[in-house]
N, C-alpha and C positions, 0 to 999 in steps of 0.2 A: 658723824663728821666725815669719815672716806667716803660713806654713799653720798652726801650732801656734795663732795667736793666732785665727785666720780659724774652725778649730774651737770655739774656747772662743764666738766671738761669735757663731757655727751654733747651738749647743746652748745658751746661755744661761749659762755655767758661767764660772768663774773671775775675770781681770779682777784690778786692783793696786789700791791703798788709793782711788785718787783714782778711779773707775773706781767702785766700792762707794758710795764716797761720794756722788755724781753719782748712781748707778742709784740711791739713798735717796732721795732729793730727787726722781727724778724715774726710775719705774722705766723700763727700758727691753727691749721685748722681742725674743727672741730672733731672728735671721735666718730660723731654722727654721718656726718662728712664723708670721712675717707672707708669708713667703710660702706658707706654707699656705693663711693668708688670703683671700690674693689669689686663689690657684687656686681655693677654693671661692668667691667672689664673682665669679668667670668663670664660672663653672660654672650662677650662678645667674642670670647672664646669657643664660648661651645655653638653657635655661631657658625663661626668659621669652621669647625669639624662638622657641623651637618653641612655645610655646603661643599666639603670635599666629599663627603657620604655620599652626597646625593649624585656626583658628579662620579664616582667609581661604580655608583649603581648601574649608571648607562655604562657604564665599560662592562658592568657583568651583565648585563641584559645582551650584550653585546658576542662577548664570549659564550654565552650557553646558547644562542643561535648560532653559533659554529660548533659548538659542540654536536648538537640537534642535526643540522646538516649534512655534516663527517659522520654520522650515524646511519644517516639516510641514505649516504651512498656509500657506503659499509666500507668506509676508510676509516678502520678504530686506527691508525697509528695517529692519524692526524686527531681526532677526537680524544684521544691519550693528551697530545702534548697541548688540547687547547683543556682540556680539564685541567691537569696539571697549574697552568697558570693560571684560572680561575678559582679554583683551591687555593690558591696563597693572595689573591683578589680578594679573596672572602678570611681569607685571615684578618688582612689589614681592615676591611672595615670594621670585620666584628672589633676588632683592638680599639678602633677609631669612637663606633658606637659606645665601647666600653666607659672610655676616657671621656665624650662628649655626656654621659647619662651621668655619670662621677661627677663632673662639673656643676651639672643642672642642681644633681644632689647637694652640693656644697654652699652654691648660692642660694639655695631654700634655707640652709641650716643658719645661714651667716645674716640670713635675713629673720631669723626671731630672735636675735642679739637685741633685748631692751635694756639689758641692767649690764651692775655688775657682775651680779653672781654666776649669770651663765655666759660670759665672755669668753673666760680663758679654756671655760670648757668647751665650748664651739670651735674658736680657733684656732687651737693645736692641732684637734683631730684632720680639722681642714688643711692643715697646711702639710700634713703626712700626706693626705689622698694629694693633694695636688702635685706633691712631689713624686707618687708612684703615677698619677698621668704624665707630669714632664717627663720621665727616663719614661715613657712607654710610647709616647709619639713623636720624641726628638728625631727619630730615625725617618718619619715619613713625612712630620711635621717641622724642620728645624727651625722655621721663624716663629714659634710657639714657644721654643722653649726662654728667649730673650722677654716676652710677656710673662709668663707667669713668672719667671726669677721677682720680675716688676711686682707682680701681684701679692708676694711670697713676702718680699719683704716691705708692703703697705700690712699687711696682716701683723707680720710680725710686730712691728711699730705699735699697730694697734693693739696687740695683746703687753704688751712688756709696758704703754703709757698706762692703761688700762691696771695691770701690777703694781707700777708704781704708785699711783692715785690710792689705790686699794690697800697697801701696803703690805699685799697678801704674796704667796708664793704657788707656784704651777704646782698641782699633782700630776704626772706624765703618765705614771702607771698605767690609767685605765684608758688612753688613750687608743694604743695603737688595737683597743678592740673595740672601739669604736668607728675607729678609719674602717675597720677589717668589714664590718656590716654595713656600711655604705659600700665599698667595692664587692661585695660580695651581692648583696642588694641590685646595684647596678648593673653584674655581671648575669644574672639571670634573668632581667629585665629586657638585656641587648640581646641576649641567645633567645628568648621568646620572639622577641622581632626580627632575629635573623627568619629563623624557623616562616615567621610568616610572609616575611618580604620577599627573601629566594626561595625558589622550586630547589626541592633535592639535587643534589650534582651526583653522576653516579660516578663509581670509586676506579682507579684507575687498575685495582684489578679486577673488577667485572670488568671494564672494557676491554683489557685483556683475553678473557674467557669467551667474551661475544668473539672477538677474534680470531680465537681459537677454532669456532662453531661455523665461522663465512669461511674459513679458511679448509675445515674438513671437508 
């Protein structure tokens, strides 16, 4: 009976007199629907962090050619302070790639959602990761964070009708070690691509040292 009814409110179909009446007044769409939705507004999330990625990347291609140069003409003070800010360049995007590879992970997970059974277990997990990307790129992202609140609470919608239809209740427990292997997942995925996309920055106290050595 819940799975029968949990189909009909998947697909948009069916539904009793009072039920009709209610979606006339006030239509209401489908499960299937809104979290399509929601996957493609992830989607278009992470999106938008590869195209801020891509566009800090020419700023570091940009900085380690001054790095390179202040080298060349054995001005480590000035190669100091353009490393320096290249190293926090390279923070943000690693953070950025972090949060964008999170996403990608999330919309795959929200996309084997067929039934009931594994609804609620897909979409808590998701909605924890998505909330440690919001507080992790508000600060360099902040029109980001106004979307996914949006995204946050289409999910939530989805999991609590999805409960109700079911009659069932959330286990939360094993949740947040679920979120914890998608971000951790993700987090060695980004640091493998950092490794490959940028050349090593050398550290600002060898540059120092090299300074030491033009300077003796």
């Amino acid at each position: 009976m819940y799975m029968s009814r949990f189909n009909k409110e998947w697909e948009g179909v069916g539904g009793n007199i009072v039920d009709k009446v209610v979606g006339a007044v006030k239509p209401q769409q489908p499960l299937r629907y809104k979290l399509s939705l929601a996957i493609k507004r992830i989607e278009a999330q992470a999106q938008a962090l590869e195209s801020a990625i891509n566009n800090m990347s020419q700023r570091d291609k940009s900085l380690f050619s001054k790095v390179v140069e202040a080298y060349s003409e054995h001005d480590i003070k000035r190669a100091t302070v353009y490393a320096n800010e290249l190293a926090e360049l390279r923070k943000t995007i690693n953070l950025m790639s972090n949060a964008r590879l999170a996403l990608e992970r999330v919309a795959l997970r929200l996309g084997t959602i067929t039934h009931l059974g594994n609804a609620a277990a897909v979409i808590a997990p998701a909605l924890e990761i998505l909330k440690d990307v919001r507080s992790g790129i508000v600060g360099v992202m902040p029109n980001a964070e106004h979307e996914l609140n949006a995204i946050m609470t289409m999910l939530d919608e989805i999991m609590i009708e999805s409960g109700q239809i079911a009659g069932v209740g959330f286990g939360f427990e094993p949740v947040s070690e679920d979120a914890q292997k998608i971000l951790e997942e993700a987090a060695l995925v980004a640091e493998e691509k950092m490794k490959e996309k940028f050349p090593e920055l050398v550290a600002s106290k060898t540059a120092e040292a090299e300074g030491e050595k033009f300077s003796g």
